[in-house]
C-alpha positions in Angstrom: 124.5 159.8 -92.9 120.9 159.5 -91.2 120.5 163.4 -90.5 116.5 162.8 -89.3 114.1 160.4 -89.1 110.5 161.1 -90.0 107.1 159.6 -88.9 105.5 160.7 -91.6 104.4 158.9 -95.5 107.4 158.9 -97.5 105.2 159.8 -100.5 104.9 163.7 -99.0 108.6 164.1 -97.9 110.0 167.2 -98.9 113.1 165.6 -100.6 113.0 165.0 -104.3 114.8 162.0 -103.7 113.1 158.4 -102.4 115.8 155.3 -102.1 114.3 151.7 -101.7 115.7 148.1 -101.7 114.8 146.0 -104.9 116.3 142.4 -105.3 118.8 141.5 -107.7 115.9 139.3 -109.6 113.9 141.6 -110.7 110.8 141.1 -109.4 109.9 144.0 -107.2 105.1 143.3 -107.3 105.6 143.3 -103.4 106.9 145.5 -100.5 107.5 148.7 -100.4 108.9 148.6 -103.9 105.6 147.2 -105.0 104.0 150.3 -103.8 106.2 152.0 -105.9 105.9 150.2 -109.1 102.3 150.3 -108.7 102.0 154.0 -108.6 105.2 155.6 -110.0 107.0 152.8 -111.9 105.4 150.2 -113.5 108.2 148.9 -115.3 110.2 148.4 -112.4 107.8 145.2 -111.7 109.0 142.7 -113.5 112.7 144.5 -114.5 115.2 141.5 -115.6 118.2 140.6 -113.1 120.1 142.9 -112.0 123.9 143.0 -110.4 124.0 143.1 -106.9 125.0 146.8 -105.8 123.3 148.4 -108.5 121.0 151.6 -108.1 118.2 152.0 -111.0 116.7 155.6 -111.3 113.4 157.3 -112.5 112.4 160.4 -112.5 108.1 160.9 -111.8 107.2 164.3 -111.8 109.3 166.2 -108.8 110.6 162.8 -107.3 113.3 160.7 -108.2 112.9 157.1 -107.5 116.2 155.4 -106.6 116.0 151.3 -106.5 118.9 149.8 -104.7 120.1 146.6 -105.9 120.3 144.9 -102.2 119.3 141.6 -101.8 118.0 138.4 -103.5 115.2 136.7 -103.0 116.6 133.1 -103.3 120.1 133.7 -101.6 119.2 136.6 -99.0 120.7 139.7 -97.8 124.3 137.8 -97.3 126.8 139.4 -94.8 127.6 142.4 -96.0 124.7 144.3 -95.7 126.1 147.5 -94.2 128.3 147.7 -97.1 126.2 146.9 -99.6 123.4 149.5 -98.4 126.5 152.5 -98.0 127.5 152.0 -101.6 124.0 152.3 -103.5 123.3 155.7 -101.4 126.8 156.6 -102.1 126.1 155.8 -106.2 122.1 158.0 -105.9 123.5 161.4 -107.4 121.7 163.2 -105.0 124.0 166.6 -105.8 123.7 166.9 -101.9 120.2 167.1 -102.0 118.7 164.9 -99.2 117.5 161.3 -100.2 114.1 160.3 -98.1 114.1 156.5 -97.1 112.0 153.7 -95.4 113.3 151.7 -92.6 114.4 149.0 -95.4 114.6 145.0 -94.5 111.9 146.0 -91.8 108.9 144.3 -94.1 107.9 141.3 -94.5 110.1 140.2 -98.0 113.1 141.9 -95.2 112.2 139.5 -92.7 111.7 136.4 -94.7 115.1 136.8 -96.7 117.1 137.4 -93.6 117.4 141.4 -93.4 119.2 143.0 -90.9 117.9 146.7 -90.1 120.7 147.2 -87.6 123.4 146.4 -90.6 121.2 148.5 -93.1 121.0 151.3 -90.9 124.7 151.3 -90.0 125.7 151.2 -94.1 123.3 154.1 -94.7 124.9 155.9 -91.5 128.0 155.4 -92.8 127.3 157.1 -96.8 128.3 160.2 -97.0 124.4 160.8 -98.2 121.9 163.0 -96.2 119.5 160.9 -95.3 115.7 161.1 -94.4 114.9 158.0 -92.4 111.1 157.8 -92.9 110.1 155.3 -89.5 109.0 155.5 -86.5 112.1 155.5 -85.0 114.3 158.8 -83.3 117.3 159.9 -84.9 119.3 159.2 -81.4 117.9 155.6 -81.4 119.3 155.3 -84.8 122.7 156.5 -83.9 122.7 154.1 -81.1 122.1 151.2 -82.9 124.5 151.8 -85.6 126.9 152.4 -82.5 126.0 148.8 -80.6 126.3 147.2 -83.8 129.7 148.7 -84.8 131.4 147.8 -81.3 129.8 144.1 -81.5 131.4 143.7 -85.1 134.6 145.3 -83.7 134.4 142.6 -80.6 133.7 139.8 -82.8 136.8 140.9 -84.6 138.7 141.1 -81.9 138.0 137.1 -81.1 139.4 136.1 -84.1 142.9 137.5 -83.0 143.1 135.8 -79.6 
């Protein structure tokens, strides 16, 4: 669950825990995840494939890094985002600690492979996780999207029964 969002650099978040999307080809030179393997990672670059749903883990110093296996590059997000995104924070073993995040599918490699942040955010909502939301967002605009996007999936729903 999104407990607080934070305008502030990821990098300096006071949890020892920092989740990010990675795709399921391996190649991760770009995005936020480039940041990562460019400072913290390096091996995480050019990884091999991996299966969709996945979460890879390093520990650098005080942080552990936590890639989530979300997406690909050549076949996109897909449709189930939300549940996708709620069982890679459900698989970080975070002990209850609190896991710090970006606003993932917000970037540009998000955009261009069809992200959806209001699915994303709903599935890391949904984990049992505590989760740092590291955006420029407020938590109460968070909740409210995850709620507008749950009642437009449930009235979608609905259409197919009548």
């Amino acid at each position: 669950m999104v407990v607080k969002t934070v305008n502030d650099n990821i990098f300096n978040s006071e949890a020892k825990h920092i989740a990010f999307a990675i795709n399921t080809e391996g190649f991760n030179d770009a995005g936020f995840a480039g940041q990562v393997t460019s400072t913290y990672w390096p091996e995480l670059e050019n990884c091999g494939e991996h299966e969709l749903g996945a979460v890879i883990s390093k520990t650098v110093g005080d942080k552990t890094f936590h890639a989530l296996v979300c997406h690909s590059l050549y076949n996109g997000w897909g449709d189930n985002q939300a549940e996708i995104i709620r069982e890679c924070f459900d698989l970080i073993p975070a002990n209850g600690e609190p896991i710090a995040t970006i606003a993932i599918g917000t970037g540009l490699v998000g955009k261009y492979s069809d992200a959806n942040f209001r699915q994303i955010v709903c599935g890391m909502h949904d984990s049992y996780q505590h989760i740092l939301l590291h955006c420029k967002y407020t938590l109460e605009s968070v909740i409210s999207c995850c709620s507008e996007e749950k009642n437009l999936a449930l009235n979608l729903h609905k259409k197919d029964f009548m």
